[in-house]
Structures are given as structure tokens and as C-alpha cells.
FIFIPA-167785 format. One line per field, with one value per residue (C-alpha): residue number from 1; residue in one letter; y, z, x. Coordinates in Angstrom, 1 decimal. Layout:
BEGIN
num: (NUM  ...)
residu: (A  ...)
Y: (Y  ...)
Z: (Z  ...)
X: (X  ...)
end
This chain:
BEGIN
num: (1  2  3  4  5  6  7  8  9  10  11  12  13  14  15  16  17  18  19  20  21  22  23  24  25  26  27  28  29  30  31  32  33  34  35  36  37  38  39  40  41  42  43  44  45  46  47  48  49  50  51  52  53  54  55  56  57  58  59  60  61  62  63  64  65  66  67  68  69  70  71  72  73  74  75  76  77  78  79  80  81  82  83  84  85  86  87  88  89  90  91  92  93  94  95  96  97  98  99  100  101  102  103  104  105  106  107  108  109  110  111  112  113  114  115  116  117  118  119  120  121  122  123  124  125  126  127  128  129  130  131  132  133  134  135  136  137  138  139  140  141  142  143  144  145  146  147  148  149  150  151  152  153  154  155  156  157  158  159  160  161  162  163  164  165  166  167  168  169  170  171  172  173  174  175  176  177  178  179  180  181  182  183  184  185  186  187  188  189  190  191  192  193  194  195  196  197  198  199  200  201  202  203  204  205  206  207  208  209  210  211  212  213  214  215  216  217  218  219  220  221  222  223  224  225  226  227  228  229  230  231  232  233  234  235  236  237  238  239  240  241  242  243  244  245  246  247  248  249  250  251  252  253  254  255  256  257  258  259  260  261  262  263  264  265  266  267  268  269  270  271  272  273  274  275  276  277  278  279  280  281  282  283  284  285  286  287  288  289)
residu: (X  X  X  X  X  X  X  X  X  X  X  X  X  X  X  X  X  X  X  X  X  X  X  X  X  X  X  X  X  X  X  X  X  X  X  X  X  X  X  X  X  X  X  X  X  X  X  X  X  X  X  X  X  X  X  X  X  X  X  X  X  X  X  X  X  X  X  X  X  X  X  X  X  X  X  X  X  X  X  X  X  X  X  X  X  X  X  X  X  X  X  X  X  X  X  X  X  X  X  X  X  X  X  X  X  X  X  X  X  X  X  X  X  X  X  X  X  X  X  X  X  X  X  X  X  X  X  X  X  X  X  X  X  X  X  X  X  X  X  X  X  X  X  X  X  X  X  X  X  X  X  X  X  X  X  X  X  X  X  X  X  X  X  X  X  X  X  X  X  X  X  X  X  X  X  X  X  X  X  X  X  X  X  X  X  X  X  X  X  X  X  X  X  X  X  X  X  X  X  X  X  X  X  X  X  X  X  X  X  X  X  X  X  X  X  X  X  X  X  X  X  X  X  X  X  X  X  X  X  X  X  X  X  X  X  X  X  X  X  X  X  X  X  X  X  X  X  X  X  X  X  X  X  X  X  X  X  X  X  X  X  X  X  X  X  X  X  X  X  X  X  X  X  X  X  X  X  X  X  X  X  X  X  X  X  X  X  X  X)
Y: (57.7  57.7  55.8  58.0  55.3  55.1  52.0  51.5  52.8  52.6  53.8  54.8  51.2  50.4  47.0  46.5  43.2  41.3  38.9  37.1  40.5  42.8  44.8  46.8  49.7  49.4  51.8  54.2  55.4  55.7  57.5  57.2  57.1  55.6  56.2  54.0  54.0  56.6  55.8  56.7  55.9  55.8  57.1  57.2  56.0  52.5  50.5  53.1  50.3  50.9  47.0  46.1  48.5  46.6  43.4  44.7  46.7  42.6  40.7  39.3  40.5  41.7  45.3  45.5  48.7  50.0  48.7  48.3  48.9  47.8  49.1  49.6  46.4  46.0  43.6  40.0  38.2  37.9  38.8  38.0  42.2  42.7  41.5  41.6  42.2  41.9  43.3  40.0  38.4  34.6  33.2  29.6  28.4  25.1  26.3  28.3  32.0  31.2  28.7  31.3  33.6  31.6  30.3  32.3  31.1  27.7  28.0  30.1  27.0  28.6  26.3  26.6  26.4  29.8  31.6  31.0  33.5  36.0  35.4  34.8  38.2  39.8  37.7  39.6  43.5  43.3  41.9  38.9  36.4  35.3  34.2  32.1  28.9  30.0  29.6  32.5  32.3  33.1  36.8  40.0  41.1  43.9  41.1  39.1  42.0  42.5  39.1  39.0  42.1  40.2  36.8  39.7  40.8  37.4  37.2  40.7  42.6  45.8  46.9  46.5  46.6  46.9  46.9  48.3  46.4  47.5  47.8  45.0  46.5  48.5  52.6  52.7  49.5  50.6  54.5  52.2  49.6  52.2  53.9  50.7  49.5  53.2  52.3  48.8  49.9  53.2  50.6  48.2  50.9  49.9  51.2  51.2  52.0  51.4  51.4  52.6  54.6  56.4  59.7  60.4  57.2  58.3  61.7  60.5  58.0  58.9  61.1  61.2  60.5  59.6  60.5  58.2  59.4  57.7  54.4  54.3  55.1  57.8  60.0  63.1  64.3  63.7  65.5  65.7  65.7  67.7  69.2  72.1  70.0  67.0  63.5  62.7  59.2  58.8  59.6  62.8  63.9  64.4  66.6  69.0  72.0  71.3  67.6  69.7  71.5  67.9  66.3  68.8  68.9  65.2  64.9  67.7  66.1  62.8  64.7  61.6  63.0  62.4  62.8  64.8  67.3  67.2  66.9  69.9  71.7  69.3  70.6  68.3  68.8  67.2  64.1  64.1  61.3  60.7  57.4  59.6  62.1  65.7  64.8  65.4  68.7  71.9  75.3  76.1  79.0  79.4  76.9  76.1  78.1)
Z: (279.5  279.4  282.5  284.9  285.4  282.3  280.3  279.9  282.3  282.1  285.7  285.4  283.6  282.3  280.6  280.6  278.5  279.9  277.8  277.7  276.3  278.6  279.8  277.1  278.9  275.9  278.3  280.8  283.1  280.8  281.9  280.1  280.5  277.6  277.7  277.1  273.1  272.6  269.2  270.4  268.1  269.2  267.1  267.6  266.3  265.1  268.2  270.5  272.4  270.6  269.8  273.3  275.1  273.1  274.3  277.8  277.6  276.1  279.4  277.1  278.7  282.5  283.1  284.8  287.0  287.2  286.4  284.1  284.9  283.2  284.1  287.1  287.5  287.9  285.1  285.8  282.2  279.2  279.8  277.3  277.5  274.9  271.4  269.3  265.6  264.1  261.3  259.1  259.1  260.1  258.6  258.4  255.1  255.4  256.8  255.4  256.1  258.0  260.3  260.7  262.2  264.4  265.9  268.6  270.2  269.5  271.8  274.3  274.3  273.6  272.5  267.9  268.4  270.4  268.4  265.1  265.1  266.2  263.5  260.9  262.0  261.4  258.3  256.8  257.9  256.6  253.0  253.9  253.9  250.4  251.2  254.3  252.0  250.7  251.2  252.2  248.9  247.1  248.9  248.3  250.8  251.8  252.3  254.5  256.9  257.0  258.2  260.7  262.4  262.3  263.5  266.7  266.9  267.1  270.7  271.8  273.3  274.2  273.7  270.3  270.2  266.3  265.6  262.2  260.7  257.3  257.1  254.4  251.9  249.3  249.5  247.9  249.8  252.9  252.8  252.0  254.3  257.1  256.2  256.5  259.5  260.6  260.2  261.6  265.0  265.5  265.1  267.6  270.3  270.9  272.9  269.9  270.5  267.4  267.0  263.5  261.6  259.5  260.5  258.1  259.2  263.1  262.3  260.3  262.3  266.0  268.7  270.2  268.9  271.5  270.3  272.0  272.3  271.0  273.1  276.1  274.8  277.1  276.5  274.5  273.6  273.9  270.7  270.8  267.5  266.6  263.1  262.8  261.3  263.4  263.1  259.3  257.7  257.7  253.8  254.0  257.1  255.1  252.9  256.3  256.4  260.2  259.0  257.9  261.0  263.4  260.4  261.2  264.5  265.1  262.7  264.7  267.9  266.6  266.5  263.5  262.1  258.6  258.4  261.7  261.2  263.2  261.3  262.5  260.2  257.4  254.5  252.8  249.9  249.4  247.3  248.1  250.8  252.2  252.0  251.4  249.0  249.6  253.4  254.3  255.9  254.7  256.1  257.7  257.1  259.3  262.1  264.3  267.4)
X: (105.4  108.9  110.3  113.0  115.0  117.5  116.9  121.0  123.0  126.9  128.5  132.0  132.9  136.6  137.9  141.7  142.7  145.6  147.5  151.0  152.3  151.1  148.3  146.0  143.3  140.8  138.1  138.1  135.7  132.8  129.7  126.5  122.4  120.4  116.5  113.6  113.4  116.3  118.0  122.0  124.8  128.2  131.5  135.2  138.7  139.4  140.3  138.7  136.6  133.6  132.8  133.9  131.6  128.7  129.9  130.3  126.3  125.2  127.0  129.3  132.6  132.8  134.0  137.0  135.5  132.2  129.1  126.2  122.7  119.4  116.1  118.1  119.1  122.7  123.6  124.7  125.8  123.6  120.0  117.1  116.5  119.1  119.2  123.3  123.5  126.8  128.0  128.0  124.2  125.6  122.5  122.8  123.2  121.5  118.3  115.7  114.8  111.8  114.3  116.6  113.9  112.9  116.9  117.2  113.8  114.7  118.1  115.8  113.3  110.3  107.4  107.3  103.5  103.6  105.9  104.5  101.9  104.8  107.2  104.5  103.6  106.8  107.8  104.7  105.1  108.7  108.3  109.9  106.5  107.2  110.7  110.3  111.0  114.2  117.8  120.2  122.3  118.8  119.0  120.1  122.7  120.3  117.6  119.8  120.6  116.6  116.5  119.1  117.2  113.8  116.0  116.7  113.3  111.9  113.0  111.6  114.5  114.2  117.2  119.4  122.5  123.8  127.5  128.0  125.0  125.7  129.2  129.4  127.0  127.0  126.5  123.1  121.8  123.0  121.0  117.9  118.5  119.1  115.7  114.1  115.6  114.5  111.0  111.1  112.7  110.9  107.4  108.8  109.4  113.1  116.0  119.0  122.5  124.1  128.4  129.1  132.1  130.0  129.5  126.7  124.4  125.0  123.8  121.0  120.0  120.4  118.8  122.1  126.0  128.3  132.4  134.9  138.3  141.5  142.3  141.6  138.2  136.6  133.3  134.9  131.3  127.6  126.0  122.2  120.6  117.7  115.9  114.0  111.5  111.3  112.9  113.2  113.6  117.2  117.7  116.0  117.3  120.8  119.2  118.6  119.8  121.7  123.1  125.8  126.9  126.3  128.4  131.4  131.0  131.5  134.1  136.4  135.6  137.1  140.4  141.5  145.2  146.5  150.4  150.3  147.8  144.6  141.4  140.0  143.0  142.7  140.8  138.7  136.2  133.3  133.7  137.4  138.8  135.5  133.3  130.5  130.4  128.4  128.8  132.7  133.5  133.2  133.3  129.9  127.4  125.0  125.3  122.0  122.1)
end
């Protein structure tokens, strides 16, 4: 049973940066409510303030107003709640994969006896058992990411925050990677909220997409994602006959201009100017109601 009480709540928060030069509003009065093991991904303009809202939901930076509440709890600095995965894996070259795993409950403390079973455990559901012994320069780069998300496992958050995990991968490793890390989360029971640029993995990927406006970032939309046919894997979720519309949809609502022209009035064919191939936008058909 799905608690009342949102599992991440952002009340009205804003960050301003202040340096020698001057004062920079990076946020402003953002509003949001995150439910126990909703899968929200969160979309906007470069420099928008999506990173910095991840650091401010992890404790890492302090709002300048507002507040942010966990399980209720206003929040107070980091919190062993929340696991961070950054879009480079920063495994440590010098110590094996099965080391790297098991880092984060080091610097928590925890006792290696106790935590083997754990991380033995998890080493073995996600194909990673039979690399424990090596080095992260014997890995894929799809391989490393894997283990940078069991490395935040390990330490049992319940919420994830995942800031453009596979930004630094290739096209095809990425859409298997994110089915993967699909699976893996939706097992675990997690809270995600996951910053990304890709309009096509947010859809995909998320119960929700969040739009940011240009700097100061504020909430421009709240997009809730649903399938005839249910949540998908990721992959074939693109092959849906809605991903299309949500696709569009988002992509207006980031309002990004080239030479002047909104996007909303830019045509773009499929294949043409777009990271993605077959997922830039086209005119729509027959839109879900």
C-alpha cells in the first residue's frame, strides 16, 4: 500500500548562487510531490537547474527558500534515504569490482561480515558475480554503469537520484542499459527521479516527466505517462503507439529556439537534427485522448 505521505516532497524551493560577479537565480519556487516507488524523470533547457535540484533533493546544497521533505520529514543534509548516480561511474581504478560495490558501506561503517551476503546477493542477480575479481579497465562501459548502480544499491536507498546515467555511452548501449536498469529498479521497489536530456529515455522510462522552464528553472509542466497496454520495458515502449504524441508534447513544452524560431514552429523530420532517429517530432495523427 502506497503511503499518502509523498516520499519526496519539494515545497516552493528556490536556489540563487551568489559569487564575486553577481547574483545567478538558478530555481524558482518549485513545487513537486514524488510517491513511494514513482519512476519521475525531469527535462528542460541546458542550465535550467536540473542538476542543482538533484543536489538540493540529496542535501547536498541548501535551498535558498522553501523546503524539502522526506517521508515527511523536513530534510536536514545528506540522509542515508537517498542514493546519487552521476553521469560518469567514478569507479576506482585500483580496486576491484567487488571493492567498488561494497565503498559506500565501507565510508558508512557497516561491519564487511554483514554486508557480504548482501552484495554477494546482488553481484549474482545482475550478471556481475563472475566479475567481482576484476579491474574497471577490464569492463565494458555499459558494465561499469551496471556497477555504479549496484555500488548505489549496496547501501539500500530508497530513493535514487540518477543524473543522466548514460549520457556517456553509446546509442545502442544506452537503450539496453536503460531496459536493464528498468528491470533492476522496478525489482528493488525504488523511488527514481532521474534528470536526463533525452526526451525519448524520459518518455520511455518514467511514470511522470517533469519540463522545467528556461533559467530560472520553474515547473512549466507535469506530463503523466500512460500506455494503453500497461508499462512496457523501456525499448518497447517506443515502439507504442502514444510515445509519439508524449514525445511531441514534451518537446513543445521545452519551448528550445533555433535562430529565433520556437520549437513548436520548427519542422523537423525524423532522422534530421535529432540524437535519436524515428523519435523527433512529427505532425501527429491520432493523439491519445
Amino acid at each position: 500500500m502506497v503511503s499518502p505521505v509523498p516520499k519526496v516532497e519539494i515545497d516552493h524551493v528556490s536556489m540563487k548562487y551568489l559569487t564575486l560577479e553577481g547574483e545567478t537565480e538558478a530555481l524558482q519556487d518549485i513545487c513537486l510531490s514524488i510517491a513511494e516507488g514513482e519512476f519521475v524523470s525531469i527535462v528542460g533547457p541546458s542550465g535550467c537547474g536540473k542538476s542543482t535540484l538533484l543536489s538540493l533533493i540529496s542535501g547536498l546544497l541548501k535551498p535558498t527558500r522553501g523546503r524539502i521533505l522526506i517521508d515527511g520529514v523536513p530534510l536536514q543534509g545528506i540522509t542515508h534515504k537517498l542514493g546519487y548516480m552521476l553521469q560518469q561511474d567514478y569507479l576506482f581504478e585500483w580496486r576491484t569490482i567487488y571493492n567498488n560495490v561494497i565503498l559506500g558501506l565501507e565510508i558508512q561503517g557497516k561491519d564487511k561480515r554483514s554486508i557480504r551476503r548482501q552484495v554477494d546477493d546482488l553481484l549474482q542477480r545482475y550478471g556481475l558475480w563472475d566479475f567481482r575479481h576484476h579491474y574497471p579497465h577490464q569492463l565494458s562501459g555499459g558494465m561499469r554503469q551496471r556497477v555504479a548502480l549496484i555500488r548505489t544499491l549496496a547501501i539500500n536507498p530508497d530513493i535514487l537520484l540518477l543524473d543522466e546515467p548514460f549520457a556517456a555511452l553509446d546509442y545502442q548501449t544506452r537503450l539496453y542499459l536503460e531496459d536493464e536498469v528498468a528491470t533492476i529498479l522496478k525489482g528493488e521497489g525504488k523511488t527514481v527521479i532521474l534528470v536526463t536530456h533525452d526526451i525519448s529515455e524520459a518518455v520511455a522510462m518514467s511514470d511522470r516527466v517533469i519540463v522545467l522552464s528556461r533559467r530560472p528553472g520553474r515547473v512549466k509542466a507535469d506530463i503523466k505517462i500512460m500506455f494503453a497496454a500497461g508499462r512496457l520495458m523501456p525499448f518497447a515502449t517506443r515502439k507504442a503507439p502514444e510515445f509519439r504524441h508524449y514525445f511531441n508534447r514534451i518537446w513543445e513544452e521545452l519551448d528550445i529556439h533555433v535562430e529565433g524560431t520556437p520549437a513548436s514552429k520548427t519542422k523537423q523530420l525524423p532522422g534530421q537534427g535529432c540524437p535519436n532517429p524515428g523519435t523527433c517530432p512529427v505532425p501527429e495523427e491520432n493523439p491519445p485522448a
